[in-house]
C-alpha positions in Angstrom: 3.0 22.3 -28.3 1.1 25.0 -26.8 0.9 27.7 -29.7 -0.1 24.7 -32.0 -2.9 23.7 -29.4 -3.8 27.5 -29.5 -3.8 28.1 -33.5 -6.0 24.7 -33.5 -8.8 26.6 -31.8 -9.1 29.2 -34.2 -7.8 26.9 -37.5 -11.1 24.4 -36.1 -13.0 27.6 -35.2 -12.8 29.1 -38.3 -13.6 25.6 -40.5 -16.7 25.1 -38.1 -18.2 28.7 -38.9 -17.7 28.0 -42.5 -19.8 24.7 -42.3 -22.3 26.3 -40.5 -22.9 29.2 -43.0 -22.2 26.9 -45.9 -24.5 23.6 -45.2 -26.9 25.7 -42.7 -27.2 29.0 -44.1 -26.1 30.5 -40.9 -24.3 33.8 -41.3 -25.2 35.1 -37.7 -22.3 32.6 -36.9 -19.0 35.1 -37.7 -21.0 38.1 -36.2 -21.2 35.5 -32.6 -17.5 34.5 -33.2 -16.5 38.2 -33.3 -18.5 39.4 -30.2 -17.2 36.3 -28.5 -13.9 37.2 -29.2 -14.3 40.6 -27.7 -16.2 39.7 -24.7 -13.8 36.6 -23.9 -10.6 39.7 -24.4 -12.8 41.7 -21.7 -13.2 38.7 -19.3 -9.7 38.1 -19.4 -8.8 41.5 -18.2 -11.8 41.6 -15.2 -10.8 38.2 -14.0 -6.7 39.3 -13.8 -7.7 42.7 -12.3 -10.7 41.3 -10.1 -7.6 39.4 -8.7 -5.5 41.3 -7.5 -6.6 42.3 -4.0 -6.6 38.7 -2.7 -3.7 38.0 -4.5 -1.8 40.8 -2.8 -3.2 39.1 0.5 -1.7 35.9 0.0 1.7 37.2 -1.6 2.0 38.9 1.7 1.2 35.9 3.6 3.8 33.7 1.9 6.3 36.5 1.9 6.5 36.0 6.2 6.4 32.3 5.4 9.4 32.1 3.6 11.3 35.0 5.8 10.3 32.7 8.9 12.0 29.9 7.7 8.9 27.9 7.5 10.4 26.0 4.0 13.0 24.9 5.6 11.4 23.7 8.6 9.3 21.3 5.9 12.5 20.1 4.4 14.0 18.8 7.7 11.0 16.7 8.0 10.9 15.6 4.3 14.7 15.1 4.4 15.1 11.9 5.8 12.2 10.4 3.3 14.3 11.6 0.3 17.3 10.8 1.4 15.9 7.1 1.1 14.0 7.2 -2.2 16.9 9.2 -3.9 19.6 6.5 -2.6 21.9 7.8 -5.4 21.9 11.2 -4.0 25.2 11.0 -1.3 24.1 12.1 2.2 24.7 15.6 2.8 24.7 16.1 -0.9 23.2 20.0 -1.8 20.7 17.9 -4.0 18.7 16.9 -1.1 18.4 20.2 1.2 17.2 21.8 -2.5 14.5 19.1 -3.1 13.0 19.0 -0.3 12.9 22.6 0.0 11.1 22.7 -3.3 9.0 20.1 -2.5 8.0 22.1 1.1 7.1 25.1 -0.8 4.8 22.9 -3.5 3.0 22.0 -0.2 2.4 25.4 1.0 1.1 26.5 -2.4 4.5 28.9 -2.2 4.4 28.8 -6.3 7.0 31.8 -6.6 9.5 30.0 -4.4 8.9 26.7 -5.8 9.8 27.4 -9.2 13.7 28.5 -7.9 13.9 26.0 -5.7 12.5 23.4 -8.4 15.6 24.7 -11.0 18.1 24.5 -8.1 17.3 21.0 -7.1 17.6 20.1 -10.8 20.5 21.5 -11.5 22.0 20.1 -7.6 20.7 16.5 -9.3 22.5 16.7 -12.7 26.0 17.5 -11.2 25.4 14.2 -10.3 24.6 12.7 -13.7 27.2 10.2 -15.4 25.0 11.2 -18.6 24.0 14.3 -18.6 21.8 13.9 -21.7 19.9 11.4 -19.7 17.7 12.0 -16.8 18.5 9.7 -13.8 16.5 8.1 -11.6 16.5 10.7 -8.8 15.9 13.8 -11.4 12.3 11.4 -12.7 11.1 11.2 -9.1 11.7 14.9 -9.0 10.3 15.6 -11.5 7.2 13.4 -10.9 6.5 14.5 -7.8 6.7 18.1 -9.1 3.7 17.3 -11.3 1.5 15.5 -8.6 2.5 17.0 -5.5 0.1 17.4 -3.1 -0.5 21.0 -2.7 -2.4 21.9 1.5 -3.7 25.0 0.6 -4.7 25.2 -3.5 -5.1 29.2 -2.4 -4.9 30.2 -7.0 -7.8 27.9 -7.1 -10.3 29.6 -4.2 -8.7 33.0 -5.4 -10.4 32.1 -8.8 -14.0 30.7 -7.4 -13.4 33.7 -5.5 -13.5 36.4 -7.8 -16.0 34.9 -10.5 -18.8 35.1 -7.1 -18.9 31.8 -6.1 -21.0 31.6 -2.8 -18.6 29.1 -0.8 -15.0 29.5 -2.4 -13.2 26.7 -0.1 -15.8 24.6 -0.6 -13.2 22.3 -3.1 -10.3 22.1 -0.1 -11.3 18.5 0.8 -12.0 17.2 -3.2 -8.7 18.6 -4.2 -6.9 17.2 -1.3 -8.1 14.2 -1.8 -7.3 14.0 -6.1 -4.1 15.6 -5.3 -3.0 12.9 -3.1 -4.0 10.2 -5.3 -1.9 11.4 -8.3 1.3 12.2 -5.7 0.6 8.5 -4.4 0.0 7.2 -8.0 3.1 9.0 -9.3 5.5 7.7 -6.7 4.4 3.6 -7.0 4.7 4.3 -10.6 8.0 5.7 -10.3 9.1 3.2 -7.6 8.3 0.3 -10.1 9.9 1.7 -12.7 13.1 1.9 -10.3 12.8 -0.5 -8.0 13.0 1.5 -5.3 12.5 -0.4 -1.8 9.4 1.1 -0.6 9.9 -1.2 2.4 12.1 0.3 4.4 11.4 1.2 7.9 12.0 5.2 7.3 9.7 5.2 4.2 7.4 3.1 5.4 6.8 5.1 8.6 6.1 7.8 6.5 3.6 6.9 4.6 2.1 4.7 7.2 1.4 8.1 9.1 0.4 9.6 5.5 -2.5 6.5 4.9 -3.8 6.5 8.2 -4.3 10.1 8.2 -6.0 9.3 5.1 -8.1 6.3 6.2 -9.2 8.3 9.2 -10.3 11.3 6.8 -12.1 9.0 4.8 -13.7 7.3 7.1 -15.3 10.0 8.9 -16.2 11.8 5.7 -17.2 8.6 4.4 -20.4 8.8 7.3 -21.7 12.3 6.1 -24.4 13.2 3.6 -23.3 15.0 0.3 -25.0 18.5 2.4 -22.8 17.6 5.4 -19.8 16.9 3.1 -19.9 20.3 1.4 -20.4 21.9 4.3 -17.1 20.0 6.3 -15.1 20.5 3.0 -15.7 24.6 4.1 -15.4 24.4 7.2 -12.2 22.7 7.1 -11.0 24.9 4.6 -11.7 28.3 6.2 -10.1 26.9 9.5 -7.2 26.0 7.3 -6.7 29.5 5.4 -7.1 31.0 8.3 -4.8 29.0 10.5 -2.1 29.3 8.3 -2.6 33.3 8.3 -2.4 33.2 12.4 0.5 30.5 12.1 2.6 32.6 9.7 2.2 35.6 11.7 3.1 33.7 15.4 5.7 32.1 13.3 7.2 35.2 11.9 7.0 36.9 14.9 8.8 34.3 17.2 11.4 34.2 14.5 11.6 38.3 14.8 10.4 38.8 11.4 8.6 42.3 10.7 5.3 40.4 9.8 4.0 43.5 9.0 6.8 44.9 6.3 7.5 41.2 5.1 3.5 41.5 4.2 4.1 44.5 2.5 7.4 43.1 0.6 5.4 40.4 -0.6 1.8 42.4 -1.4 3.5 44.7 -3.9 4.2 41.7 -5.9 0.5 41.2 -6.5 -0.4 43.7 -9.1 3.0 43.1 -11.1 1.9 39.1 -10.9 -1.3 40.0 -12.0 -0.5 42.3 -15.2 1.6 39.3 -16.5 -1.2 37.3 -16.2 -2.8 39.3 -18.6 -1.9 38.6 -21.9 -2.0 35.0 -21.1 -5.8 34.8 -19.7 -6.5 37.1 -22.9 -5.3 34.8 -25.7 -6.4 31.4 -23.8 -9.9 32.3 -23.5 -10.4 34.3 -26.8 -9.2 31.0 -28.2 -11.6 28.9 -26.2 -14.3 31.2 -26.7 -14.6 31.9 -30.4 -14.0 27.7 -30.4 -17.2 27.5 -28.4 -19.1 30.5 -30.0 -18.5 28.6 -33.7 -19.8 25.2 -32.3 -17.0 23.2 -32.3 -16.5 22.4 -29.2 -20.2 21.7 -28.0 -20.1 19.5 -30.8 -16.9 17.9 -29.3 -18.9 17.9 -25.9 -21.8 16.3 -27.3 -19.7 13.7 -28.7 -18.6 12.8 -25.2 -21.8 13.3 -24.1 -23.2 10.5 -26.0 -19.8 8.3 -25.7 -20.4 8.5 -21.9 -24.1 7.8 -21.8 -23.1 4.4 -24.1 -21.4 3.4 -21.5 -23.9 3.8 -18.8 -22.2 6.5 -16.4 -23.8 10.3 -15.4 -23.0 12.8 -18.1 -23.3 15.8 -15.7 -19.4 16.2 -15.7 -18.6 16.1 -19.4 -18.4 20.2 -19.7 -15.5 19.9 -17.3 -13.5 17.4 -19.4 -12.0 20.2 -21.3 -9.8 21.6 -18.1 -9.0 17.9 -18.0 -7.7 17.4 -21.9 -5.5 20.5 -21.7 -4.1 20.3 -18.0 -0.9 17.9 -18.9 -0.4 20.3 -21.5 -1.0 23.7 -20.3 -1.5 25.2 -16.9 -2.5 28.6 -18.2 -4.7 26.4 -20.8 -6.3 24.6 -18.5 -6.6 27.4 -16.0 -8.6 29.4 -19.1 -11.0 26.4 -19.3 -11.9 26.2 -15.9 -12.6 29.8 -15.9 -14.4 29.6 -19.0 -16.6 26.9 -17.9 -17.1 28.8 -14.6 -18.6 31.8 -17.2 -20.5 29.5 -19.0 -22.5 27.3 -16.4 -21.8 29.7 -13.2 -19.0 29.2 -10.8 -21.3 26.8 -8.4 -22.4 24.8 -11.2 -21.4 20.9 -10.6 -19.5 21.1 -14.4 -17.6 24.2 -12.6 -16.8 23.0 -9.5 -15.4 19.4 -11.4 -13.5 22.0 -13.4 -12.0 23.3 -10.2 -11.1 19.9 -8.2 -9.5 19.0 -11.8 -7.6 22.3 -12.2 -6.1 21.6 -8.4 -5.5 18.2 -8.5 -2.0 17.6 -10.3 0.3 20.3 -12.0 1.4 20.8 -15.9 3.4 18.0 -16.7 4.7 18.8 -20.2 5.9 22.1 -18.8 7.4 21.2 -15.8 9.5 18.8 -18.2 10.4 21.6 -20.5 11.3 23.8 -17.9 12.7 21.2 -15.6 14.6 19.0 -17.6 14.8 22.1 -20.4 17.1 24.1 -18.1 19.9 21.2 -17.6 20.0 20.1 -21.1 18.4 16.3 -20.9 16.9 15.4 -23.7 15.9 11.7 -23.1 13.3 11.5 -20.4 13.0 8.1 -20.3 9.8 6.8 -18.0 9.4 10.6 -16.9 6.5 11.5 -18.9 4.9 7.7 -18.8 4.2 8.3 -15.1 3.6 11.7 -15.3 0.5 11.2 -17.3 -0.6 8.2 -15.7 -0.3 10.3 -12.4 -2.5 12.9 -14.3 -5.2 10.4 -15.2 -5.2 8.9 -12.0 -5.5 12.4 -10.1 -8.2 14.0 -12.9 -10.5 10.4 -12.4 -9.9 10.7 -8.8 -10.9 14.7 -9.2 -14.3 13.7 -11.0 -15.3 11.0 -8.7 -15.0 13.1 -5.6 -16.8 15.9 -7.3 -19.7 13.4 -7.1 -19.1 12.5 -4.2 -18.9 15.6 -2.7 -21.6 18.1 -5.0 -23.5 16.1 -7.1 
């Protein structure tokens, strides 16, 4: 899917160039195309390397986090909450320990533990599976969560706003909280009516009765403040977060007689390897996006949903962001590519931008998460998987651009 979404830029690219040189005489067009081409393969290369001090920082971070034992602290207070929305899942089952470990590590925005833990939990799941061509009901809650969980500290999304200059980079905490925690809500009714799952019951219900009053609460207090004063709290909040977490991993490490200090180190050497890889991938995404824009095409798709948007009465101001939102199901590096390059072409404190950004954070790739997910146990029908996965996506990405106006605009 993805490599044909990628030839289509430059297949549409290169038909848009030849219109415009054909029916407008324009032959400046290949000569912008090219130059865009190189200057997107340079951006690609500044952003990876611009990256790799704080990515080094939080590497480290997360490396005391997991030698503390702070994932498995999560899971024992997720456990009893799976335990009843998995009900085929035997207590004391492997399965259960592995999911909510992986789901604990989605939360802390631990993306290199969460990935492991995610394939272990899978693979814990389908040794329980009569069928194991078929996904079961546990394995699609899994999997759906996986794709809309709520993520406390989106830290790849302020490392990005970070490095392209933005003046406030956790100025997004609150808007992505918030459209992460609609599409992990909308995800798991979905789900639960698919299933029937009794959402009822005391244990699940005293979960997320904590979970919406917390909400309420937030809500209603942000609900009070002027769009200045929101910004403002969403940083505040933010930077107290980050940096609480920092002092609570260290305390934490440290009571649990971790060496903070060479666990940071362990996990810090892992950011300039991370950040080579990332390489190629930022390189080919935003050459693609950028010859796409540089031969019109996709200001001329933009203006298309411009004018589809202004038909139907609502603010245009967000359209430029809808691209991060088309190719998120599809493509986290796509998506991520998007945002980026909307962040180079209207500045990364532009409203288009920062929508870009509470998109980008709000949910996760769903079509690779299925790949990989389902991929490495061999199912191949997914039954309502990918139904409410999307609709989990649409849900989070509308809930994204309404608190971008809420919040910026």
């Amino acid at each position: 899917m993805l490599s044909l979404i990628w030839l289509g830029f430059f297949v549409i690219a290169f038909i848009s160039t030849l219109y415009q040189w054909l029916m407008f005489g324009d032959s400046h067009v290949f000569a912008e195309v090219v130059g865009a081409s190189f200057d997107m393969a340079k951006l690609g290369v500044e952003i990876a390397i611009g990256l790799v001090g704080v990515l080094c920082l939080w590497l480290g971070f997360f490396q005391i986090a997991e030698r503390a034992g702070l994932i498995q602290l999560f899971a024992r207070w997720l456990g009893p909450l799976f335990r009843h929305l998995m009900p085929e899942v035997p207590a004391g089952h492997p399965a259960v320990g592995s999911v909510t470990m992986n789901l604990a590590a989605n939360v802390l925005g631990l993306d290199n533990a969460a990935t492991p833990m995610g394939l272990k939990a899978m693979q814990d799941l389908q040794s329980l599976n009569a069928s194991p061509e078929t996904a079961t009901n546990a394995q699609i809650l899994f999997l759906v969560l996986n794709t809309s969980s709520v993520t406390l500290l989106p830290v790849t999304i302020f490392l990005y706003r970070t490095q392209q200059g933005a003046a406030d980079p956790t100025a997004v905490f609150i808007p992505i909280l918030l459209a992460t925690s609609a599409s992990s809500l909308a995800g798991l009714l979905l789900v639960a009516w698919f299933q029937k799952l009794k959402l009822w019951h005391p244990v699940v219900l005293a979960y997320f009765g904590a979970f919406a009053a917390f909400m309420a609460l937030f809500i209603t207090y942000l609900g009070g403040l002027s769009t200045a004063s929101l910004s403002a709290q969403s940083s505040l909040i933010g930077n107290l977060a980050l940096f609480g977490v920092m002092i609570a991993f260290l305390i934490t490490g440290w009571y649990r007689r971790v060496n903070v200090y060479e666990a940071f180190i362990d996990g810090a050497k892992q950011g300039f390897d991370v950040c080579i890889k990332l390489i190629p991938f930022l390189v080919g995404m935003l050459v693609a996006i950028g010859v796409l824009r540089a031969s019109g095409a996709l200001d001329l798709l933009l203006s298309v949903l411009r004018v589809t948007v202004e038909w139907l009465g609502i603010n245009t101001d967000f359209v430029p962001a809808l691209p991060t939102a088309f190719m998120k199901p599809l493509s986290g590096s796509g998506a991520r590519a998007m945002m980026l390059e909307t962040m180079d072409t209207y500045g990364v404190d532009s409203f288009p931008a920062t929508v870009a950004a509470i998109v980008q954070g709000s949910t996760e790739t769903t079509f690779y998460v299925l790949a990989v997910y389902f991929g490495s146990v061999g199912i191949r029908r997914v039954r309502h998987a990918v139904t409410c996965g999307l609709i989990a996506d649409l849900i989070g990405i509308i809930t994204a651009i309404t608190v971008g106006y809420w919040f910026f605009h």
